[in-house]
N, C-alpha and C positions, 0 to 999 in steps of 0.2 A: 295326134295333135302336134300339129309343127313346133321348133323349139327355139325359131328364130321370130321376133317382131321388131318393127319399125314406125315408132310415130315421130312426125313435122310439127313442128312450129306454124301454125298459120298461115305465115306469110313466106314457110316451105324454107326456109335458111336455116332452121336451125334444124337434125337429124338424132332423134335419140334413138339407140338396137339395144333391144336385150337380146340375149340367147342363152342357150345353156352349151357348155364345152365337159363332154365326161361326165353329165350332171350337173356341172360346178357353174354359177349362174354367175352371168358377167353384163356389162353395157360399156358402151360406147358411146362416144359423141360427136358428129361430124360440125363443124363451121362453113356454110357458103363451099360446102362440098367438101373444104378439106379435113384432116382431124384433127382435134380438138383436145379428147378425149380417147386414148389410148384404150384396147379391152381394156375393163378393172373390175375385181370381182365382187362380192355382195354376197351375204349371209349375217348370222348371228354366232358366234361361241358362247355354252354356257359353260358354267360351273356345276359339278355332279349331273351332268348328261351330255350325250351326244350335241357335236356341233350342227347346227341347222344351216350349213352351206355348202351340202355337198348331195349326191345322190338324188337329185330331184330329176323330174319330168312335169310338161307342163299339165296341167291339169284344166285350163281354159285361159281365156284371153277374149281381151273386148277394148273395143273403141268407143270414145266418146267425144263429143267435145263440146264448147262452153262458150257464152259470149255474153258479159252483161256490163253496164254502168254504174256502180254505185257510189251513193255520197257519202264522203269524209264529213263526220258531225264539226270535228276540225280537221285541219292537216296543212300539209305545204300544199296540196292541190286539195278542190274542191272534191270534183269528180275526175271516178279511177276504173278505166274499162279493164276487166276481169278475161281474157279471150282467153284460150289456151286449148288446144288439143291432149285430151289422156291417152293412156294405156296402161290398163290389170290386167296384168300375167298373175294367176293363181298356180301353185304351185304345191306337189305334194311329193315327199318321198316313195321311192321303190322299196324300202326296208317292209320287214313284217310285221310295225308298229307304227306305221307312215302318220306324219306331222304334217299341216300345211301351214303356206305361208305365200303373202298376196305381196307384190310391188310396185307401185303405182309412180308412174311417171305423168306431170302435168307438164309440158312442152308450150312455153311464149315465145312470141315474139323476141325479147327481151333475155332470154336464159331458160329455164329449168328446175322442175323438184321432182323428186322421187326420195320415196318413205317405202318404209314396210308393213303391213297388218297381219298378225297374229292371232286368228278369229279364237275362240271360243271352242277348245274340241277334247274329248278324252284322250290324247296320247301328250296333251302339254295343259299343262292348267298354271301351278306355280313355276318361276323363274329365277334363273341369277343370269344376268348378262356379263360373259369374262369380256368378253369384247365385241363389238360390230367390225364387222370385216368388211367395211365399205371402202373402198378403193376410188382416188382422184388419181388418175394416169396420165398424166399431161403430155401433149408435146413440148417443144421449146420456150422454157419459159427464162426472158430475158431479166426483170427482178421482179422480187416478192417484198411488198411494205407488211413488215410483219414485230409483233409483239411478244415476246417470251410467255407461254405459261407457265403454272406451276412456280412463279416466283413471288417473293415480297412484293408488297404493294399490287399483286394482283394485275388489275388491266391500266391502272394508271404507271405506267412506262412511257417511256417514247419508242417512237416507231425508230426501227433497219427499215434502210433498204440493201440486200443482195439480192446476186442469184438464189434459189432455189436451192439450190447444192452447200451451201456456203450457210446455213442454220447451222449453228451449233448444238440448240439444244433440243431437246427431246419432242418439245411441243409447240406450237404458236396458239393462238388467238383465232379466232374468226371472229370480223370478218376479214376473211385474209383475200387481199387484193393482188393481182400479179398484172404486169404487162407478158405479153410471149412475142416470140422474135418474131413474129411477123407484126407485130406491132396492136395486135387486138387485146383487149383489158379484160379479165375477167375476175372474179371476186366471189369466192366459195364460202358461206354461211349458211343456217338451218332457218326453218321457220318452225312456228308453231311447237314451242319447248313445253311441254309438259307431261308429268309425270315419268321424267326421262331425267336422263344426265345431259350436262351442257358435252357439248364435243368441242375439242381440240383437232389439229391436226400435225400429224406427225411426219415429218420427211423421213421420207425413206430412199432407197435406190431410185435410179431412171428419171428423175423428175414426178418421183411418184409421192402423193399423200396419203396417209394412213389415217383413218377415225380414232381415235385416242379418247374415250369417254372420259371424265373426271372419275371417280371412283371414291366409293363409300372409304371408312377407315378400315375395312376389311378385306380391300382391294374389289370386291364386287364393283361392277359398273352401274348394274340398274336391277332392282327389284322388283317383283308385280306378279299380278296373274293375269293370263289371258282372259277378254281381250286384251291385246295391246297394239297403240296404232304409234310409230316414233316421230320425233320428228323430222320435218322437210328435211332432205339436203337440198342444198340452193345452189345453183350456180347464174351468177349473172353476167352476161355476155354482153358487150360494147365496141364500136368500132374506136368509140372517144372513151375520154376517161370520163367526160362530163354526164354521158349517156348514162352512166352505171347510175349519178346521184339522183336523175329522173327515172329509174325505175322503181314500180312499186310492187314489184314480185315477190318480195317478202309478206306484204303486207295481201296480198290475194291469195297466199299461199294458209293463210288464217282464213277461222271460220267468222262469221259475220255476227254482228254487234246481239250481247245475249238480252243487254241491261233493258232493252225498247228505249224508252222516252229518254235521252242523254243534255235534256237540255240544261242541266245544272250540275253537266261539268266545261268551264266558262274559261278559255285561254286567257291569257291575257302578265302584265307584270309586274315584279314585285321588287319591293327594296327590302333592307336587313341588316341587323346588327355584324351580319357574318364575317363580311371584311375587315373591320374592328378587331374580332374577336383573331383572325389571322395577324394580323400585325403585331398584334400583344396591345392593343388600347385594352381590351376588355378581356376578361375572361368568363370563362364558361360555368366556373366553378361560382358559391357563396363565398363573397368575397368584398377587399374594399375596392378592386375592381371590376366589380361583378357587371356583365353588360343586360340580362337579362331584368332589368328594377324597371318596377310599374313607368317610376317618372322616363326612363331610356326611353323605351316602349313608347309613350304618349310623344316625345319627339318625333320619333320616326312617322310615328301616325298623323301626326299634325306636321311634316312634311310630305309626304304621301297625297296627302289631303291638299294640300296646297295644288299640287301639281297634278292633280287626275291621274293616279298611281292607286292599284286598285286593294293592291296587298303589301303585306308587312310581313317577313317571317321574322318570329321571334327563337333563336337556338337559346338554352341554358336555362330555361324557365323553371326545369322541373329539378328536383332532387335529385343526387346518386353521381353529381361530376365531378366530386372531390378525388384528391388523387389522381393517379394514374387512371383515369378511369376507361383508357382504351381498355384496361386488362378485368374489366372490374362489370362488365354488364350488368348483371343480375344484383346490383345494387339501385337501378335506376327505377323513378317511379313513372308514370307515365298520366298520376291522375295527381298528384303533390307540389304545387307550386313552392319556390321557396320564401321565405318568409317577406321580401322587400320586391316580389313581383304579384301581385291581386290581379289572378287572371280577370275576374269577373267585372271586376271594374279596366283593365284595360281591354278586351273584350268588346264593354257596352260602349266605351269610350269610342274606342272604331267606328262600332256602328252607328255613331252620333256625327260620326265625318265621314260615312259613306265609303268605308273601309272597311278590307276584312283582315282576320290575322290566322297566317297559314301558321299549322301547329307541326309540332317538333316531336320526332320521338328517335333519339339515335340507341341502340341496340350495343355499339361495340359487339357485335357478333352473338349478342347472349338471345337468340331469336325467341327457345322457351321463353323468357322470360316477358318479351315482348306478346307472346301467344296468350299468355296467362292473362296480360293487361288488357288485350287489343277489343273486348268487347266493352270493357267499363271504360277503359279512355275513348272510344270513335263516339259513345253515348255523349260523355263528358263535352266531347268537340262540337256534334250536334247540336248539344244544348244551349253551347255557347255561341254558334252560330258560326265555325270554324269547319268549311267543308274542303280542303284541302290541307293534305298535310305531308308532309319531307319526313322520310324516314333513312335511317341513317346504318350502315355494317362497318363502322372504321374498326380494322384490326389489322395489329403491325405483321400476321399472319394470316395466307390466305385461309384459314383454317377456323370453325366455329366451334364453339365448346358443346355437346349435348350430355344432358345430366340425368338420371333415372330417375325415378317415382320419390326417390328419397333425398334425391341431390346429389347424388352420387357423380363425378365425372364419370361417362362413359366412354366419350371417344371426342377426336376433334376431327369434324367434316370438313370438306373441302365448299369454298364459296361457290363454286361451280356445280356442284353436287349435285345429286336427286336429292337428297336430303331441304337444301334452300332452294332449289326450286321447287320442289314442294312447298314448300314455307311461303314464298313470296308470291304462289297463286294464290292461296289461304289468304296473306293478305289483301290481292286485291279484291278476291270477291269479299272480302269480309269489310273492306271500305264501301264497293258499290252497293254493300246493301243500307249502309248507312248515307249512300248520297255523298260520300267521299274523296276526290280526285287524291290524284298521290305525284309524287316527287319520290325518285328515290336514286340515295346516294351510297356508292359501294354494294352497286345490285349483282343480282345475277343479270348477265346481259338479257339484252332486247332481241326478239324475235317478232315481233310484229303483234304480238297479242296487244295492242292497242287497238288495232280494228273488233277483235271480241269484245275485250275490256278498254272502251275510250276513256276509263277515271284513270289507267294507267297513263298520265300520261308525258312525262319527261323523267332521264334519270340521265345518272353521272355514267359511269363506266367505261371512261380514257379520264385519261388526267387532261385538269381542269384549271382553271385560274390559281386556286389557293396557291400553287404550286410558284406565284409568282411574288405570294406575301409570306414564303415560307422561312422559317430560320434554319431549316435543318436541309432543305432541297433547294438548287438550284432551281431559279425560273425555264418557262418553258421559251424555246429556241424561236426564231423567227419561223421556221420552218413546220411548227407541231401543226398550226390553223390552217397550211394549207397543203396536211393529210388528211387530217382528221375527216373533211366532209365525201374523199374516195375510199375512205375503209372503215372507221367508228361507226360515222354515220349512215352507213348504208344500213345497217341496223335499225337504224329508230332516232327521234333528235334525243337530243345532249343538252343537257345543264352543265353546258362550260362557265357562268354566270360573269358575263361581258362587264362594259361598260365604266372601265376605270377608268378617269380623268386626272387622278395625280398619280403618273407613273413612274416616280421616282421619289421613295420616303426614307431616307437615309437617317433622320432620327428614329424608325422604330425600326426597319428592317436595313441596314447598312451593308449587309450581302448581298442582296436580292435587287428587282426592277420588274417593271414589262417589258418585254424585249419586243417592241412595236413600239408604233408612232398612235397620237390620238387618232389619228381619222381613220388608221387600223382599228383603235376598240369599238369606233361607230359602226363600223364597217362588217364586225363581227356580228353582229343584230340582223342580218342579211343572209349571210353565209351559212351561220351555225345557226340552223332550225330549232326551234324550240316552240310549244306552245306558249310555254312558262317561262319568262324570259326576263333575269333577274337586274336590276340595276344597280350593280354589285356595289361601288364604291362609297364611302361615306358622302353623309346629306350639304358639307361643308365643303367639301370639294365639288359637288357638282352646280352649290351656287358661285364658287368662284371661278368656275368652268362654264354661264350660265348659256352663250353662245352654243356651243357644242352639244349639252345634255338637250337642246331643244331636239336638235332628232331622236335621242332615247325617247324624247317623250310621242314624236310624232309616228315613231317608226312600228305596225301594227304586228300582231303574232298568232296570227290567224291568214292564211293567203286562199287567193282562190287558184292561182298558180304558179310555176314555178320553171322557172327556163335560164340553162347558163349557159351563158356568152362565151366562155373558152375556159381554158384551165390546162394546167400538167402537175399531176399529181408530185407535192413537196415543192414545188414552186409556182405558182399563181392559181388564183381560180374568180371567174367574177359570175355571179349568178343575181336573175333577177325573179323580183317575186313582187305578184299583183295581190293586192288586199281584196279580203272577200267581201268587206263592208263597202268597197268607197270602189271610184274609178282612178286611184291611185296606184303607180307603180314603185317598189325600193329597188335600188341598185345596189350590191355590194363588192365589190373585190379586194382581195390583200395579194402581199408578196413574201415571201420570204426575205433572206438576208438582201437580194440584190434589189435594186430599184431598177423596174421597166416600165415601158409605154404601152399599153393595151389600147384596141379599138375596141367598140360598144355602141356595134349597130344598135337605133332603137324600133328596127322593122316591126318587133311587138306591137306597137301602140296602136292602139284606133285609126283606121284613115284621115275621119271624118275630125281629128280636132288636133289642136295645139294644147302643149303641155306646157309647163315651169319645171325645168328640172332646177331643183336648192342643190348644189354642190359643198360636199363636205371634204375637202382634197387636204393632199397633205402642200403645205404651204414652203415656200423657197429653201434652201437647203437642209429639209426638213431629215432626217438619220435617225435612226432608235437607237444609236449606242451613244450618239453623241449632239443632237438635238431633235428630240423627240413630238416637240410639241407643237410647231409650225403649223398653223393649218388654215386655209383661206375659206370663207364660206362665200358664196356667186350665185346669182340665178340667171338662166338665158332660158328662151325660148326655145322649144322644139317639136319637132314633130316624128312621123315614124321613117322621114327619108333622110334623119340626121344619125350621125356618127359621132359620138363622143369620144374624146381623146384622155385617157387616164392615165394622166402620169402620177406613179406611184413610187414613193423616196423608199431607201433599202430598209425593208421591215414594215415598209408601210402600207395603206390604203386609200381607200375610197367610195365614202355613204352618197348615195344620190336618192334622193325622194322629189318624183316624178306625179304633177297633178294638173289635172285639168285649166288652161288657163281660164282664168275671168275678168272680165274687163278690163278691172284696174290693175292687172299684169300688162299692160299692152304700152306702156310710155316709151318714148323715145330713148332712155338711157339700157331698156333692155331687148338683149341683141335673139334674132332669130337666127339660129345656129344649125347652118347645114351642110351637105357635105362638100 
């Protein structure tokens, strides 16, 4: 059996080779012929046995390949063609207690996955993984946007950009995004995380990356018995940066929807006491500022209600936020209101205004303890008619408590862990069987298991707005909104929770701002995908804002597709998105610190008709440090041989929602705008 193979990408540009060198099995990856992908090697290390990456010969191999269309129940696009060329090389040692082991490469158009399988055999049953020895061997890579792991606060950092070489520390993040000097974008992530450890990646020599599992508190990587199948490594490949946010080879790299009928789990958005409770208006805890009180609640709701706003999350409802209670989990209940909130009357009250109220369950990391609760609270929610709910891991370390049979502390796991991810698939099937959708804040990151499980379906995991009503952290930079959409979120969407209208409160937070202009936060409802997509700021500010919050209210979060118009990753990105309900299109783009002028062909549109674009710009010497709030609203006519002209003030943006004209758009004072 020969020991070298070679599968193409489809459309024959993309090259992946396995071989074996000495035994010792390696891959490569060519680009448009050249390389890409340096040999790098592949195996597994365990603990108390032989390493499984050395000594092999091929044992078979086989070609396939794949070609299909499936629908998104939601998503940024409808419909997501699946094409892709395989190769399994099976694999067994030459020793005189030979182990096998299978590695499958799926080759797109788009990038690349390849995983390992560990069938079922008498020379390996249980396991300790010391480490996977999966090798990223790069050629020249000119920078890397990347996030420390292993730190406080976890994944909410701000992004480096260096070279490659220039990481200081041990780990990054995935998804880890690079440009390479010949100018092509690539961005290394896993798909399909389960029953596995989250991987990091570690610099090492040559421009090369290392697999760095997270690790039990025992140092183990990953525990199990065979089988065991890990997850994707991902690579996705782009000639643009923009290319990288349209692919959905993550999300193909997952197996296909388990729940059947998903029609009740319903995109859509929500307001909340939350930004309140950041400011210091309210607190979380019983209190005489307590934000969580029946009467709060029924304002929110009877503003909700006013405005066709479909939910309400309520945080602090439940017992156990006394105190410090980051440090404090396993005090919290998850079925015990506190005495001046009657769920069940604000509950029915909702649903008497055609509202629903998503439920709260924050963890501070004590997840047994959440385990213990999770089938008599998702009952409780059920009953109440609450099928969505925000679940919460804030801890000032990335580290969760687990206790034995007696409460004993036994160890503190890593957020990234086999340990919670274990945990966090538990919960979602244990929502989907209650008909449950989830929000989840301080997760283990996104690999795409939204395509199996659709009730998954938005989470936090970059740092997020709070971060801009904070008293202890500086706001985030002009520059965070336009990374996040080429490296967070290639991941999965984010619950950044947009939409602030008074972006400057110097009676509660005196340190802090949004460091953007308004037409930036409209603009974020575009950019930063979410199904769930919160209308973060209080109810008082957005009627005195009531101009502006008409787009929050108009702007949908559900698309049937999704196309950006340019971008460079940490400085501009504009992307458009058509609604899956209507023949309407959103525009969004922001800028970082500087202000420029973008074009915005609209070649998308229908031939056959004229549109309204409502222009949400930032208005005459509009500036985020030092007049923020300028912003002109316009409507012109257009069609799809018009060019829109964006000019965007430093920090700023620009909302455009694009819709079919009808008659009475047609008067004399509005201009048809073409190129």
């Amino acid at each position: 059996m020969r020991s070298r193979w070679v599968v193409f990408s489809p459309d024959g540009c993309i090259q992946a080779e396995f071989f074996l060198k000495n035994g010792i099995p390696y891959y490569s990856v060519n680009y448009c012929h050249a390389p890409l992908i340096r040999h790098s090697k592949l195996g597994l290390t365990f603990e108390h046995a032989e390493p499984l990456n050395r000594n092999f010969r091929v044992a078979g191999g086989k070609y396939d390949s794949f070609d299909e269309t499936w629908t998104q129940p939601w998503g940024e696009v409808k419909e997501i063609r699946n094409h892709y060329n395989e190769l399994r090389v099976e694999l067994e040692e030459t020793t005189p207690s030979p182990r096998r082991m299978s590695i499958i490469f799926r080759v797109y158009n788009d990038g690349l996955g390849f995983r390992y399988e560990l069938p079922e055999q008498d020379n390996l049953s249980y396991f300790e993984i010391k480490s996977e020895d999966t090798e990223f061997a790069l050629t020249d890579v000119d920078q890397a946007w990347w996030m420390p792991a292993y730190q406080k606060m976890y994944t909410e950092l701000l992004y480096n950009v260096t070279p490659l070489q220039s990481i200081p520390y041990r780990a990054v993040h995935t998804p880890l995004t690079m440009k390479m000097a010949d100018g092509l974008y690539i961005s290394i992530h896993e798909a399909d995380l389960s029953g596995y450890s989250s991987m990091t990646l570690m610099p090492t020599q040559n421009n090369t990356l290392a697999i760095d599992l997270i690790p039990w508190s025992d140092g183990v990587k990953v525990k199990g018995f065979t089988p065991l199948t890990t997850p994707w490594r991902t690579i996705q490949i782009a000639d643009k940066p923009g290319d990288l946010i349209t692919s959905y080879l993550i999300l193909n790299l997952n197996e296909p929807n388990r729940l059947g009928d998903v029609s009740w789990v319903q995109p859509g958005k929500y307001i909340g006491i939350w930004w309140g409770m950041h400011l210091g208006i309210y607190t979380w805890s019983y209190g005489p500022k307590h934000g969580a009180t029946t009467e709060n609640a029924k304002r929110y709701i009877d503003f909700a209600a006013k405005y066709g706003i479909p939910m309400v999350v309520i945080e602090g409802w439940n017992i156990g936020w006394e105190n410090d209670w980051t440090k404090h989990g396993e005090q919290f209940s998850f079925t015990t209101p506190y005495p001046d909130y009657d769920i069940v009357e604000v509950t029915s009250y909702a649903a008497s205004k055609g509202v629903k109220i998503i439920g709260h369950m924050e963890t501070a990391g004590a997840i047994q303890n959440l385990e213990r609760q999770m089938e008599a609270a998702f009952t409780l929610f059920k009953k109440l008619g609450i099928d969505v709910v925000k679940t919460g891991y804030v801890s000032h370390d990335p580290a969760l408590k687990r206790f034995d049979d007696q409460g004993n502390l036994l160890s503190m796991e890593w957020l990234g862990g086999q340990y919670n991810v274990d945990h966090h698939r538990k919960v979602i099937e244990t929502a989907a069987r209650y008909k449950i959708s989830l929000i989840a804040h301080e997760p283990v990151k996104d690999t795409g298991e939204r395509r199996t499980y659709p009730n998954m379906m938005t989470r936090e995991g970059a740092r997020g707005q709070e971060f801009d009503a904070s008293a202890e952290y500086v706001g985030n930079p002009p520059d965070h909104t336009t990374i996040i959409p080429f490296t967070r979120m290639l991941a999965g969407p984010f619950d950044y929770t947009p939409g602030i209208v008074r972006l400057i409160y110097k009676e509660f937070r005196p340190g802090n701002r949004v460091r953007g202009t308004l037409a930036k936060q409209l603009a974020l409802y575009v950019v930063l995908y979410s199904p769930l997509q919160m209308a973060a700021d209080l109810p008082e500010n957005y009627e005195q804002q009531r101009a502006a919050f008409q787009f929050i209210l108009d702007v949908p979060t559900d698309w049937q597709d999704t196309k950006v118009l340019g971008g460079e990753i940490g400085d501009y990105v504009t992307i458009v998105r058509k609604d899956r309900n209507s023949e309407e299109w959103y525009l969004g783009s922001i800028t970082d610190e500087h202000g420029r002028t973008l074009a915005a062909p609209l070649a998308f549109l229908d031939p056959d008709k004229t549109y309204v674009a409502e222009i949400y710009a930032d208005g005459p010497h509009a500036d985020w440090r030092i007049n923020p709030y300028p912003m002109t609203i316009s409507k012109v006519l257009v069609d799809r041989s018009t060019t829109l002209q964006l000019n965007l003030a430093p920090g700023g943006g620009q909302a455009i929602r694009i819709r079919p004209a009808a008659a009475e758009d047609l008067p004399n004072d509005v201009i048809l705008l073409r190129k």
